[in-house]
Kinemage of the C-alpha trace (Angstrom):
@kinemage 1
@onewidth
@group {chain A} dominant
@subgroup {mainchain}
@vectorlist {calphas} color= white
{ca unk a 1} P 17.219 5.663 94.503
{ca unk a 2} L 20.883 5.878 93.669
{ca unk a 3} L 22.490 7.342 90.887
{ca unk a 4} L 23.468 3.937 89.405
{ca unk a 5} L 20.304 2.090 89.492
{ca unk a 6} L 18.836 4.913 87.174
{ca unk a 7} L 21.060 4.832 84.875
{ca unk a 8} L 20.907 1.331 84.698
{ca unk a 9} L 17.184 1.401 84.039
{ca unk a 10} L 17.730 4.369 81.733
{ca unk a 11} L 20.314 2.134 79.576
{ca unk a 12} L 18.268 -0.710 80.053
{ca unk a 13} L 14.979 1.364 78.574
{ca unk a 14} L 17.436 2.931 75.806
{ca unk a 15} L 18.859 -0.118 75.233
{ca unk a 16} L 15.327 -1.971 74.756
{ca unk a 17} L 13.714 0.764 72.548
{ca unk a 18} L 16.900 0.838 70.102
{ca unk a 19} L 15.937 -3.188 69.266
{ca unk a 20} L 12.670 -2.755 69.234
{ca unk a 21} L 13.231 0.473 66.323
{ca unk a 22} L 16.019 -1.770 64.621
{ca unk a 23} L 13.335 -4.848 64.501
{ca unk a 24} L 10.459 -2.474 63.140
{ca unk a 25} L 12.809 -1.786 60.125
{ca unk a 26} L 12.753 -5.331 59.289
{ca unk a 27} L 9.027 -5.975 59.023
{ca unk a 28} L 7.733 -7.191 55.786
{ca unk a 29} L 5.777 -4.668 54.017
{ca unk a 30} L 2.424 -5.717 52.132
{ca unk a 31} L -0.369 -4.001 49.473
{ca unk a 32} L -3.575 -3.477 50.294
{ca unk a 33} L -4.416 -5.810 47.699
{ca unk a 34} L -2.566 -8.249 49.143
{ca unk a 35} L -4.811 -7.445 52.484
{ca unk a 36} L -7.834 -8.181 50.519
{ca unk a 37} L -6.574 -11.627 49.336
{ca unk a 38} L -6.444 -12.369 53.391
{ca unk a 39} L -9.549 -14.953 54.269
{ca unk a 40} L -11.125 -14.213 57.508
{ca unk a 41} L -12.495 -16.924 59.970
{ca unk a 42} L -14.521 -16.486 63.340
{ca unk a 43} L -16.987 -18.257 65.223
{ca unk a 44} L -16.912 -21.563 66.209
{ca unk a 45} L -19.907 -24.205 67.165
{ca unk a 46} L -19.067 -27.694 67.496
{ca unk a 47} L -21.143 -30.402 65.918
{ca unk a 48} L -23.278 -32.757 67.885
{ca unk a 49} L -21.666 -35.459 66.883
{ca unk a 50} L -18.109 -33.347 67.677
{ca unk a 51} L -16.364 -34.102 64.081
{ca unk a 52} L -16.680 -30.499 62.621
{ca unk a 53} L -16.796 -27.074 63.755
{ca unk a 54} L -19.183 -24.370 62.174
{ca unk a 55} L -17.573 -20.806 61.326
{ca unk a 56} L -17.787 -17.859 59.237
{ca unk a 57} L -15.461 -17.270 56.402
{ca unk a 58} L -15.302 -14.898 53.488
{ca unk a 59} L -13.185 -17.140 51.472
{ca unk a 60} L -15.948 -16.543 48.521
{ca unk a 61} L -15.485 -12.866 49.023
{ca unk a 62} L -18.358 -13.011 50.732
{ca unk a 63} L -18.821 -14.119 54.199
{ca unk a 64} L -21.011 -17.782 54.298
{ca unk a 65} L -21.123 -20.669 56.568
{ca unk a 66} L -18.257 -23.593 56.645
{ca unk a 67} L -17.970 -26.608 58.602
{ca unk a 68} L -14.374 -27.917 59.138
{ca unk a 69} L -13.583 -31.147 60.067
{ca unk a 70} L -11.674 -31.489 63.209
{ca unk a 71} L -9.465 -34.434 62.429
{ca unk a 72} L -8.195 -31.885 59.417
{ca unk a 73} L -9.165 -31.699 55.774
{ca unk a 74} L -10.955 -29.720 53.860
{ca unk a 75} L -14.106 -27.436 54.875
{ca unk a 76} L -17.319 -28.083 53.556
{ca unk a 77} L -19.008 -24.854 52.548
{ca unk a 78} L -22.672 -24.699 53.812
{ca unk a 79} L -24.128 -21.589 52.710
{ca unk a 80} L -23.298 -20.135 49.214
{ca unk a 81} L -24.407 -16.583 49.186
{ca unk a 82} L -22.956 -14.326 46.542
{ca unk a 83} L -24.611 -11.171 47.519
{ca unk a 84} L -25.552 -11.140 51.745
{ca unk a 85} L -22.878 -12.092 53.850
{ca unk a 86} L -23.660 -14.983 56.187
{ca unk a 87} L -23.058 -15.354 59.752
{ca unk a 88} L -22.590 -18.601 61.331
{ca unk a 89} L -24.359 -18.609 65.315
{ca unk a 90} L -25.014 -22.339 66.441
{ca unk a 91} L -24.790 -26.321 65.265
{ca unk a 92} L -28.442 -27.753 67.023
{ca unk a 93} L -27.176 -29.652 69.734
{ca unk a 94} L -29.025 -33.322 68.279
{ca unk a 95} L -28.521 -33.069 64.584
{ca unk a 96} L -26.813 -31.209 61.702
{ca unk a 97} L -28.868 -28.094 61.318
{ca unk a 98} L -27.494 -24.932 62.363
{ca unk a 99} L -28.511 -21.195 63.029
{ca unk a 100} L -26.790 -18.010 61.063
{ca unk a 101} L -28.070 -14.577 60.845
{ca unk a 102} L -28.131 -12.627 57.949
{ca unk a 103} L -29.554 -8.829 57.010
{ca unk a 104} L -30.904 -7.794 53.377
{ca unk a 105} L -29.409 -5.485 50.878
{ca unk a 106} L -26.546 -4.635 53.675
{ca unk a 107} L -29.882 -2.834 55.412
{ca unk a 108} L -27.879 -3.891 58.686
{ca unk a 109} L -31.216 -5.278 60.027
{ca unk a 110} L -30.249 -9.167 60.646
{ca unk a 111} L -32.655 -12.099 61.298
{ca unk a 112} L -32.076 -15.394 62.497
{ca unk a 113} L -32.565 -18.271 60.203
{ca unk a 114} L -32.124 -22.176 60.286
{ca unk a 115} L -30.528 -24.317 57.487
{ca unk a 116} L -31.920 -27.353 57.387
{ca unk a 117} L -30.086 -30.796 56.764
{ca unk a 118} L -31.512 -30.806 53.447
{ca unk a 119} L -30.398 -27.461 52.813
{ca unk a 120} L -33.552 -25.568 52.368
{ca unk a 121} L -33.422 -22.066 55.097
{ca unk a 122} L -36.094 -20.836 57.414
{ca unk a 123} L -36.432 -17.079 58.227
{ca unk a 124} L -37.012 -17.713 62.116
{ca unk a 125} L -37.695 -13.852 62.338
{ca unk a 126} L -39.023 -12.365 59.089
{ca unk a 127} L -40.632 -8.641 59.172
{ca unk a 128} L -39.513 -5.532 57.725
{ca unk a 129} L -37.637 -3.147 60.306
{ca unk a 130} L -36.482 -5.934 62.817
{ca unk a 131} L -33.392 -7.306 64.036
{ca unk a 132} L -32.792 -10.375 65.655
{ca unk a 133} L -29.875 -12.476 66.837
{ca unk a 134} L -29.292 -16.113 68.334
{ca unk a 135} L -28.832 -15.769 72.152
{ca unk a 136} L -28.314 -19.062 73.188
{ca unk a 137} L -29.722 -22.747 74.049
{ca unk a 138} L -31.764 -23.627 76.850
{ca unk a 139} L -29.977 -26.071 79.570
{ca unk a 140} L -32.131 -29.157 78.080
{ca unk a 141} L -31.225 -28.579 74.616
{ca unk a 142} L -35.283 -28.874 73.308
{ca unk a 143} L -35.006 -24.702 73.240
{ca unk a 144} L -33.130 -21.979 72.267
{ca unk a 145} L -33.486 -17.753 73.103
{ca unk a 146} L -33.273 -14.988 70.265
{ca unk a 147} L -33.173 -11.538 70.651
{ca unk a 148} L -35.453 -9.049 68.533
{ca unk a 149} L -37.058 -5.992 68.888
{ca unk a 150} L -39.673 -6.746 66.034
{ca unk a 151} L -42.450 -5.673 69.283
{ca unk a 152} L -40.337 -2.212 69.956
{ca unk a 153} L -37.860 -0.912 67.479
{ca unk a 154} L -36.260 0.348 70.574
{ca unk a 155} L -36.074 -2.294 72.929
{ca unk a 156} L -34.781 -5.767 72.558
{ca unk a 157} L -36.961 -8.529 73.722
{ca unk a 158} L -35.528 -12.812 74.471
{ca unk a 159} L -38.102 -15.082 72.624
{ca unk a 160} L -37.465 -18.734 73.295
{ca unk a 161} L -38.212 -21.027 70.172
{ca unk a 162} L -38.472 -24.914 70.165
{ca unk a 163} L -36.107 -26.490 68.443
{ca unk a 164} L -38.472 -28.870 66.958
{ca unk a 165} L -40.978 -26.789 64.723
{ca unk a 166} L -40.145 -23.425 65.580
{ca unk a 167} L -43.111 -22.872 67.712
């Protein structure tokens, strides 16, 4: 390697981490409160009819379930817990219910429950020292898996559930 080409690549490298020092000087600095005023969003299930898209949000200060539209506009808040926070999972593929998990007393041990269309929820896996989480539908749409170890606290077993009654 000649003498040149390294210092070429040693003024390029010099060169390149002097901008990138001078740019760090000129980043905004923020509070910590004004961290905590920051709404987080994740997830994302599309409707069956495709017009909204099912997330997780703590825009209450607690994380619930929203639907946003997709053609833009305002969310629609589906869950309005003050105390548990609520994770979104799944839309059903045929209708407007949909599938979140949420644990008890931030006891970290999650189960899987359905909101109905009418609004009324459905512990899909209730017990005491369980956790379960939605794993999926089945290629036909009439089932979907869950995982739970409410046989073996120390194993995790896929249960598959109808999508009409549960069963």
């Amino acid at each position: 390697m000649s003498r040149s080409f390294r210092f070429s690549v040693l003024a390029a490298f010099a060169l390149q981490t002097a901008c990138t020092i001078e740019s760090a000087r000129d980043v905004e600095q923020y509070t910590v409160a004004q961290l905590y005023e920051n709404n987080a969003y994740f997830g994302g299930s599309f409707s069956h009819d495709n017009a909204r898209i099912l997330v997780s949000s703590n825009r209450t200060g607690v994380y619930n379930a929203w639907a946003f539209p997709v053609g833009g506009g305002e969310p629609e808040q589906l869950t309005t817990s003050t105390n548990d926070a609520i994770f979104a999972s799944s839309f059903f593929p045929n209708d407007g219910r949909f599938l979140y998990s949420s644990d008890q007393g931030g006891n970290e041990l999650s189960h899987l429950y359905v909101r109905e269309t009418d609004g009324t929820a459905t512990d899909l896996t209730p017990g005491e020292k369980l956790t379960a989480s939605f794993a999926g539908w089945a290629e036909d749409d009439a089932t979907f898996f869950v995982q739970s170890n409410e046989r073996n606290q120390q194993a995790f077993d896929v249960y598959e559930y109808a999508t009409d009654g549960y069963e």
